[in-house]
C-alpha positions in Angstrom: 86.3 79.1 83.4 85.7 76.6 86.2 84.5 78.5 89.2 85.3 75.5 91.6 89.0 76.6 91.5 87.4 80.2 93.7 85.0 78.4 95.6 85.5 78.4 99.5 88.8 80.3 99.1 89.8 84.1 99.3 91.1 85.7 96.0 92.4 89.0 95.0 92.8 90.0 91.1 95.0 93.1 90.9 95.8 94.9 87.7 95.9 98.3 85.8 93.3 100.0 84.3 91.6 97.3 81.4 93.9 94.8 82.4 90.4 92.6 82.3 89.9 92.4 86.2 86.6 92.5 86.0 86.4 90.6 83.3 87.6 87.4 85.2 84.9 88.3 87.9 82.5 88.6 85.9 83.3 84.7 84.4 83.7 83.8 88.0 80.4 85.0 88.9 79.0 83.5 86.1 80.0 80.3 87.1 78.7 80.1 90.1 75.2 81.0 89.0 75.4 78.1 87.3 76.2 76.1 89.5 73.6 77.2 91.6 75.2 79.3 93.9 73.3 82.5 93.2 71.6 82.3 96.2 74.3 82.7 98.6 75.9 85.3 96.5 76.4 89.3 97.3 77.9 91.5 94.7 79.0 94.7 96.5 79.7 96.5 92.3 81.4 99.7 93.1 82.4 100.8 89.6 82.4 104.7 89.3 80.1 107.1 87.9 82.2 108.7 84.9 81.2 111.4 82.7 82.4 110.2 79.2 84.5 113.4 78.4 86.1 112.6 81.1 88.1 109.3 79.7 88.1 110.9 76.2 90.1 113.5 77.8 92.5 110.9 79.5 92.6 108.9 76.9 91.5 106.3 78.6 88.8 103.0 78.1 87.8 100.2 79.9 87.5 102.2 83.2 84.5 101.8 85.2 83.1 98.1 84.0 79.9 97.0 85.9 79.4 93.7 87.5 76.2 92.7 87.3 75.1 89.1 87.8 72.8 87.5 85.6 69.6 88.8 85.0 66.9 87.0 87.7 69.4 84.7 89.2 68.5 85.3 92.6 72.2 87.5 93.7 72.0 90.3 95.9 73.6 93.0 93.7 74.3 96.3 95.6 75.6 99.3 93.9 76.2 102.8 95.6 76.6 105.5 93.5 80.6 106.3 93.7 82.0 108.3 91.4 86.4 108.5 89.9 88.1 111.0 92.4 91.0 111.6 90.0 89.1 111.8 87.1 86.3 114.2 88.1 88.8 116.5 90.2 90.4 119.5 89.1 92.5 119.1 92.9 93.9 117.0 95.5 91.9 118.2 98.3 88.7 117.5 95.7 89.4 114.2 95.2 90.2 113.3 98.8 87.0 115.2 99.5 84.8 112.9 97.0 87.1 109.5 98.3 85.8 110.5 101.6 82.5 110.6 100.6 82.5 107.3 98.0 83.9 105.6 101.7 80.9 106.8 103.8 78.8 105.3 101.1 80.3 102.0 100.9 80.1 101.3 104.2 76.6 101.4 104.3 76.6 98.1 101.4 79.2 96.3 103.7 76.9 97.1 106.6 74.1 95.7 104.2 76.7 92.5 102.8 77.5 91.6 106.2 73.9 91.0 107.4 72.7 89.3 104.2 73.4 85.8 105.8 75.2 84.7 102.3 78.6 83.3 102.6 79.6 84.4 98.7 80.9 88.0 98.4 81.8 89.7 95.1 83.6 93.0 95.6 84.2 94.7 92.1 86.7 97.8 92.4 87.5 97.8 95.7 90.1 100.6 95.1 87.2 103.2 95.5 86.7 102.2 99.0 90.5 102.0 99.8 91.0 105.5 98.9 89.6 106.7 102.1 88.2 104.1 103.7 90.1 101.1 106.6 91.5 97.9 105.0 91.2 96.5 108.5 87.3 97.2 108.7 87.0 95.7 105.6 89.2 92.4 106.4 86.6 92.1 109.3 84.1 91.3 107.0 86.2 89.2 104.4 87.0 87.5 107.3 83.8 86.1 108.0 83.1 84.9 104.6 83.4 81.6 103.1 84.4 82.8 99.7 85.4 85.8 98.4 86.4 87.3 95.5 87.6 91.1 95.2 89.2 93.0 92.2 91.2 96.5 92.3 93.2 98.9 90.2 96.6 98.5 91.2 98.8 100.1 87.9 100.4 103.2 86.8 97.8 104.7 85.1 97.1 107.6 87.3 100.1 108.8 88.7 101.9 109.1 92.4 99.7 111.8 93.7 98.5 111.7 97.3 95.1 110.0 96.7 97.1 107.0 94.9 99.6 106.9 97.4 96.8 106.4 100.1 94.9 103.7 97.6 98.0 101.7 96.9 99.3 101.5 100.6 95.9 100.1 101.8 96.0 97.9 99.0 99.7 97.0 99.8 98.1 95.7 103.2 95.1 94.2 101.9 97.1 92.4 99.2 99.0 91.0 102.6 96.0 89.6 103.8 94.7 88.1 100.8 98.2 86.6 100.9 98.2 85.1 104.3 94.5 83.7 103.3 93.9 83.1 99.8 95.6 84.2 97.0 96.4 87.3 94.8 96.3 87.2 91.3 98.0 89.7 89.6 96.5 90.9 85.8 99.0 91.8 83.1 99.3 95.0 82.2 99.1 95.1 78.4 102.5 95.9 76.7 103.4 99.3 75.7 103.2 99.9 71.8 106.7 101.5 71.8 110.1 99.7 72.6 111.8 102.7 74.0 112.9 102.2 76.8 114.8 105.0 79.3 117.9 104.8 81.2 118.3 106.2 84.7 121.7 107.7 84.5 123.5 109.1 87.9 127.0 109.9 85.6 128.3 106.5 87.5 130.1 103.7 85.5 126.8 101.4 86.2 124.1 103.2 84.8 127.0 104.2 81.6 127.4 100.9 80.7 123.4 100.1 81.0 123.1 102.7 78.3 125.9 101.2 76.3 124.3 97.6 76.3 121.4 98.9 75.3 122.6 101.2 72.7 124.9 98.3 71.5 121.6 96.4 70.8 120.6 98.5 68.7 117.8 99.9 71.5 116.1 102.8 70.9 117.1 104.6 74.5 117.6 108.1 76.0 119.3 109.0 79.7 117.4 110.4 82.0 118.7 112.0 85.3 118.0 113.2 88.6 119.4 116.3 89.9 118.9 117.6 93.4 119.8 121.6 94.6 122.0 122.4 97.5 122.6 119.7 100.4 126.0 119.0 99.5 124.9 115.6 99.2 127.0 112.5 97.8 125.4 112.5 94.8 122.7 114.1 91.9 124.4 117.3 91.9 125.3 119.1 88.6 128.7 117.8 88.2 126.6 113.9 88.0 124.3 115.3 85.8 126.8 117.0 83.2 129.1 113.4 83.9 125.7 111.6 82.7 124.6 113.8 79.9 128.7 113.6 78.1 128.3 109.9 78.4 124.9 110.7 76.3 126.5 113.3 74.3 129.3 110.0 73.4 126.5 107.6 72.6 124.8 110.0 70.1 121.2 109.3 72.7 118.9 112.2 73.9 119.5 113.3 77.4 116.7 114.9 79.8 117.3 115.7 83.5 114.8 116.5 86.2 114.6 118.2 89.5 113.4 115.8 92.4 114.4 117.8 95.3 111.6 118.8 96.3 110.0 115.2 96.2 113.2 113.4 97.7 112.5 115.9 100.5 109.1 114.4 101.0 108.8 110.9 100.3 112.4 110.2 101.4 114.2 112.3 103.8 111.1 113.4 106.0 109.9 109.4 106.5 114.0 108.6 107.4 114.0 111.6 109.8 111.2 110.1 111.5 112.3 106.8 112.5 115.2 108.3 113.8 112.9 110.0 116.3 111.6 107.0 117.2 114.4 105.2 117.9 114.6 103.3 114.8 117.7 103.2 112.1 115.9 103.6 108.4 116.9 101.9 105.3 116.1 105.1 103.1 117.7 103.5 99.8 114.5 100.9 99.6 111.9 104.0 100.1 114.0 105.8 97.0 113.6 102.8 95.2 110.2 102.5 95.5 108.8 105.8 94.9 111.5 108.0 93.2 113.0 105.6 91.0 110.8 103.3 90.3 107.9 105.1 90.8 108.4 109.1 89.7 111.0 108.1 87.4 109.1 105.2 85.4 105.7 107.3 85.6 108.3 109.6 83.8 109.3 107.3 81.6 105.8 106.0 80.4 104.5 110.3 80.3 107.7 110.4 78.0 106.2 107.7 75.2 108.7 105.0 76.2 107.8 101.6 77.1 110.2 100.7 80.0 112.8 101.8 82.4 116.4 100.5 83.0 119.0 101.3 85.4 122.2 100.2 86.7 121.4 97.8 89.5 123.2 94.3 89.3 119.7 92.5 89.9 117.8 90.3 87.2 114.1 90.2 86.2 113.5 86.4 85.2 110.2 84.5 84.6 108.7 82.7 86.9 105.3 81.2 86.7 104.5 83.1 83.4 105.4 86.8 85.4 108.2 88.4 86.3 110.3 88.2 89.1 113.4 89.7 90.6 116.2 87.4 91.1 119.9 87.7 91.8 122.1 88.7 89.6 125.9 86.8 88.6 127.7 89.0 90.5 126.4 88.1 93.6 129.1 90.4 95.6 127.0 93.6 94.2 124.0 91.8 94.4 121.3 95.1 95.2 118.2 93.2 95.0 118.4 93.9 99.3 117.3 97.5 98.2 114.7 96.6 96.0 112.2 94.2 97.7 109.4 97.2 97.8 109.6 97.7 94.0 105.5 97.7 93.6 105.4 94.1 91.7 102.9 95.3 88.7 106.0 97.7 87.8 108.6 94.5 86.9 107.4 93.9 83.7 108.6 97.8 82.8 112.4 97.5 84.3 115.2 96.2 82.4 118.3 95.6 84.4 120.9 95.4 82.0 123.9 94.4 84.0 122.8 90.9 85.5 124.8 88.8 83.9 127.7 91.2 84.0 130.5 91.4 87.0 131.6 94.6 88.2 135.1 94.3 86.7 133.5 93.6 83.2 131.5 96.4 83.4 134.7 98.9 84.0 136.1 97.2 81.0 133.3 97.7 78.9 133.5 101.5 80.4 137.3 101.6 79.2 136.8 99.8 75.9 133.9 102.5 75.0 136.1 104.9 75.9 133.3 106.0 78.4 134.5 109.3 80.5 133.3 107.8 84.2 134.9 104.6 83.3 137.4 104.8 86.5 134.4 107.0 88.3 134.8 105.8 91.9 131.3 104.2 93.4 129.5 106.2 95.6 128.9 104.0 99.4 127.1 107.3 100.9 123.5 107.7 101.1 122.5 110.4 98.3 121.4 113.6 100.4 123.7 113.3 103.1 126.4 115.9 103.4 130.1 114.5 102.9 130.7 115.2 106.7 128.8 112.3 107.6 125.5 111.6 109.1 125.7 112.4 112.4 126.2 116.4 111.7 123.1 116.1 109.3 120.9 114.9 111.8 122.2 117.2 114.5 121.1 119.6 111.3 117.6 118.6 111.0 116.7 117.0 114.3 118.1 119.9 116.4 118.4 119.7 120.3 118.3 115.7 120.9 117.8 115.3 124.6 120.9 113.7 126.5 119.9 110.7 128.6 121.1 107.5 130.2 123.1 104.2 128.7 122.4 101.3 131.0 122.9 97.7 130.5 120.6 94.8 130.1 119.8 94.6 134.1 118.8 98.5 133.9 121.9 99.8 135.8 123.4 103.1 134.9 126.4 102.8 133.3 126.4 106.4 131.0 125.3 108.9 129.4 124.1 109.3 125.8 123.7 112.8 123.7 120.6 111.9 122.0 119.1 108.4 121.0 119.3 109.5 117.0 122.9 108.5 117.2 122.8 105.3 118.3 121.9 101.6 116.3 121.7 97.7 117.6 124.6 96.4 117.1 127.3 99.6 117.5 129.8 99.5 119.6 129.3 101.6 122.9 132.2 103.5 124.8 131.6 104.5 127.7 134.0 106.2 129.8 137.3 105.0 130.5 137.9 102.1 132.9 135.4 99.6 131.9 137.2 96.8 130.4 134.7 94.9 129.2 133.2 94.9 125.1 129.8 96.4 125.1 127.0 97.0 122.4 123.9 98.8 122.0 121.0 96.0 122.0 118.3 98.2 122.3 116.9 101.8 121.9 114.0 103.0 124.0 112.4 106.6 122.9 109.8 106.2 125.4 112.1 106.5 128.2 115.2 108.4 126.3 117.6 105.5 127.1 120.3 103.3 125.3 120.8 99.8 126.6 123.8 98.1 126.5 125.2 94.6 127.0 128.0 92.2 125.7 127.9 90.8 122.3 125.5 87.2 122.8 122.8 90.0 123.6 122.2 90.8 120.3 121.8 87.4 119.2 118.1 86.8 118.4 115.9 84.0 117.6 113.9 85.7 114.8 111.9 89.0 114.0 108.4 90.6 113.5 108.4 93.0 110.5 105.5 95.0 109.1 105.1 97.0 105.5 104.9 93.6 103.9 105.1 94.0 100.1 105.1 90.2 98.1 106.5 89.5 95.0 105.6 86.6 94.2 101.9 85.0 94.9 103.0 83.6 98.4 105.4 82.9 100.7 106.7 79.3 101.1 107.3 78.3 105.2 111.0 77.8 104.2 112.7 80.8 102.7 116.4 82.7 103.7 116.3 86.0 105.2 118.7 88.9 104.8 118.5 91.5 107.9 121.3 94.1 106.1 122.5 94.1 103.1 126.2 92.7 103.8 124.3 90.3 106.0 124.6 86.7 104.4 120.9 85.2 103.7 120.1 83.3 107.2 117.6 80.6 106.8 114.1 80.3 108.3 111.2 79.9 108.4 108.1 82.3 107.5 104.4 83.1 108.7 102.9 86.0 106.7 100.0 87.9 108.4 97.4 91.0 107.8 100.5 92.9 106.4 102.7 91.5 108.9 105.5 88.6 108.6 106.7 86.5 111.4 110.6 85.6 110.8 112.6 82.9 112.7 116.0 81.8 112.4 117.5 78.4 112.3 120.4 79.5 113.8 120.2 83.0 115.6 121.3 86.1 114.0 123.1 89.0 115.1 121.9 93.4 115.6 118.3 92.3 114.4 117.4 96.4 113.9 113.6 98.0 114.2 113.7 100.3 111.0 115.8 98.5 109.2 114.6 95.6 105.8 114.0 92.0 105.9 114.4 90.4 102.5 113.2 86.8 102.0 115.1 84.8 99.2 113.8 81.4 97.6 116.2 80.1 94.8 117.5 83.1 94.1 114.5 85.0 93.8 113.5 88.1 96.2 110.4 86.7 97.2 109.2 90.0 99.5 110.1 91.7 102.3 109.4 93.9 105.4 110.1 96.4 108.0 111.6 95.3 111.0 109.3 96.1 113.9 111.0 94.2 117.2 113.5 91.4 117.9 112.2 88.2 118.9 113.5 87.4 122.4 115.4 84.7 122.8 115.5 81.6 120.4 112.4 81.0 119.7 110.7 77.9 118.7 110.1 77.3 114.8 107.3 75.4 115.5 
């Protein structure tokens, strides 16, 4: 271990449970006491209080290693005592109840690390604080200090629940600051002792012929599939299930379905309903991704005794660096890796994509050949729980009663009317009433004031973006990278400037309908290097500078 390679920098190690996080610190830490550091060094140990039935129960070791320095080397070693939420709850509201109360604790040591006057900090288990507590507040402090090194759970281990979706988003931004400062180093999960592994299957010709590759290997594999009630949506409904589970029934592979309804409902449809209120046109296939596919449905998959998940995307998972990353697949003209840039990064070692190297005509002949029942299946282009009739009648379904109000153009002159801002996106076309003559656009939406502005078609041209909900892929973001602002948009190139869990885009050449809501993917040979939200358009061309 050579500590020097820590010194005066900013480092996060991220990893599942015994993924040996600690571990490293510990050597770190060692290090440096050798060196003679001790004395500018605060440990700040916040590994939990856990009864031992507790992780016999789970199943579960390696949870809760200490961090103590060196016995009389002159560290100032602060421990509160926190205790596991999750694993000493019988509820949610517990748990969030005991987070709350591990936060107040902790930020009494930070209150204590801050004045120390040592410019060393050790954080062990950091993940404790995030549950509750502000990853801003605690940036504050990192800020401030010469070196730092901080370790957290960031895995699967525990499940989607609402405590570990409130850890893993503040970790999601802290990881973004780390990023822009320093350096995240991401743990390998060990591998899974089984080689199952279990196909997503919609009863499309894509996730069919994933199962058949696999199968064809010789893979020991089972379909899984999502089924949704009522919503006459464009897809999950029985007949996709019963289209999925013949193609099972064909391959001689166990078939299991599952109701997500309820959780589509919540962690995708609700979020997309409310950019629309704001103004803002939402990319709900990337939050599906995230947490419903590759989240509920590889949670699934691991509670289910199989080692990883594979689905039908035309995307790859190559090496690079010694991890995994996401990369484009040969057929770049289904290339879906736009859609997948918040996959959480500790989950690509679990996902097998086995169409990469295929094109989508081979995969219909492979369908055929098989004598595969969905072979000729068209492909769906409609978002999953929106009503054939189109997505204007479901949000006049959900978001009843949007207030009418003015179109005016880019010098604020009145030049419509609108029925309701949900309806409108940068970049559509705007008609207006008859005997204007000239082509105009929407360029901007403002909920604030109810309006829609409008202006001719070198108004949407912009010089770059500012996008937020920043989730990395690979350790960090070169300056030069391409950026993709929709997915038929061709990759523009730019250059980049990550921040606290914020990335500054701008073009080389300015780009066209740059829209708030919408994804940013950055590309560096071929690999999806991360991506955002779009917040605003940059005005203008802006200097890349």
């Amino acid at each position: 271990m050579n500590g020097r390679d820590y010194l005066d920098r900013k480092t996060l190690i991220l990893g599942d449970v015994n993924s040996g996080k600690t571990t490293l610190c510990r050597e770190i830490l060692e290090d440096f006491c050798r060196r003679g550091l001790a004395g500018r060094i605060v440990v700040i140990d916040l590994a939990p209080q856990i009864p031992e039935e507790s992780l016999r129960d789970r199943g579960l070791r390696g949870v809760g290693g200490r961090l103590a320095p060196p016995e009389g080397a002159g560290v100032v070693y602060l421990h509160a005592p926190v205790v596991a939420p999750r694993l000493t709850s019988t509820t949610e509201a517990e748990a969030l109840d005991k987070a709350r109360r591990n936060r107040d604790a902790v930020e009494g040591l930070l209150r204590q690390a801050e004045t120390s006057g040592r410019d060393i900090l050790f954080i062990n288990d950091v993940s404790l604080y995030l549950q509750a507590g502000d990853p801003g507040r605690l940036a504050a402090i990192l800020e401030k200090t010469d070196t730092v090194v901080v370790n957290g759970y960031f895995g699967e281990t525990f499940g989607s629940g609402e405590l570990s979706r409130r850890e893993r988003d503040a970790m999601e931004r802290l990881a973004g600051w780390f990023a822009s400062r320093g350096a995240v180093l991401t743990m390998p999960r060990a591998p899974a002792a089984s080689g199952k592994i279990l196909v997503a299957m919609s009863g499309g010709v894509d996730s069919s012929v994933a199962a058949l590759i696999l199968a064809e290997r010789g893979v020991d594999i089972a379909g899984l599939t999502l089924f949704r009630t009522g919503g006459g949506g464009a897809g999950y409904g029985p007949g996709d299930a019963e289209d999925a589970a013949r193609v099972c029934r064909l391959l001689g592979i166990p078939h299991h379905t599952a109701d997500f309804t309820a959780d589509l409902d919540r962690l995708v449809i609700e979020p997309f309903l409310a950019e629309y209120r704001q103004g803002r046109t939402p990319n709900p296939c990337v939050l599906c991704n995230r947490d419903i596919k590759f989240g509920m449905v590889l949670e699934k998959a691991r509670e289910l005794g199989f080692e990883g998940l594979a689905t039908g995307h035309y995307a790859r998972i190559v090496d690079r660096g010694g991890k995994p990353a996401l990369a484009v697949p040969r057929d770049r003209r289904k290339d879906q890796t736009y859609f997948l840039w918040r996959v959480r990064r500790e989950s690509l070692g679990r996902i097998r994509f086995p169409l990469a190297e295929h094109t989508k005509q081979e995969v219909r002949e492979l369908a055929a050949r098989a004598g595969l029942p969905v072979s000729q299946r068209e492909d769906s282009q409609d978002i999953c729980f929106i009503p054939r009739g189109g997505i204007g009648p479901f949000l006049e379904a959900r978001l009843p009663h949007p207030a009418p109000g003015r179109i005016v153009d880019c010098r604020g002159h009145a030049v419509g009317t609108h029925r309701g801002i949900v309806h409108y996106t940068i970049g559509q076309r705007a008609r207006l009433s008859a005997g204007r003559g000239d082509l105009l656009y929407v360029v901007s939406i403002d909920p604030a004031e109810n309006l829609v502005v409008v202006g001719p078609k070198e108004a949407l041209r912009s010089g770059g973006l500012e996008a937020g909900d920043v989730n990395l892929l690979v350790d960090g973001l070169p300056d030069a990278a391409h950026a993709k602002i929709r997915y038929a948009h061709r990759p523009a190139a730019c250059r980049v400037k990550a921040g606290p869990g914020s990335l500054r885009v701008v073009f080389d050449e300015p780009q066209e309908a740059v829209t708030p809501g919408q994804s940013v993917a950055l590309y560096g040979d071929g690999v999806l290097l991360g991506g955002g939200t779009i917040r605003r358009a940059l005005e203008g061309i802006e200097s890349k500078d």
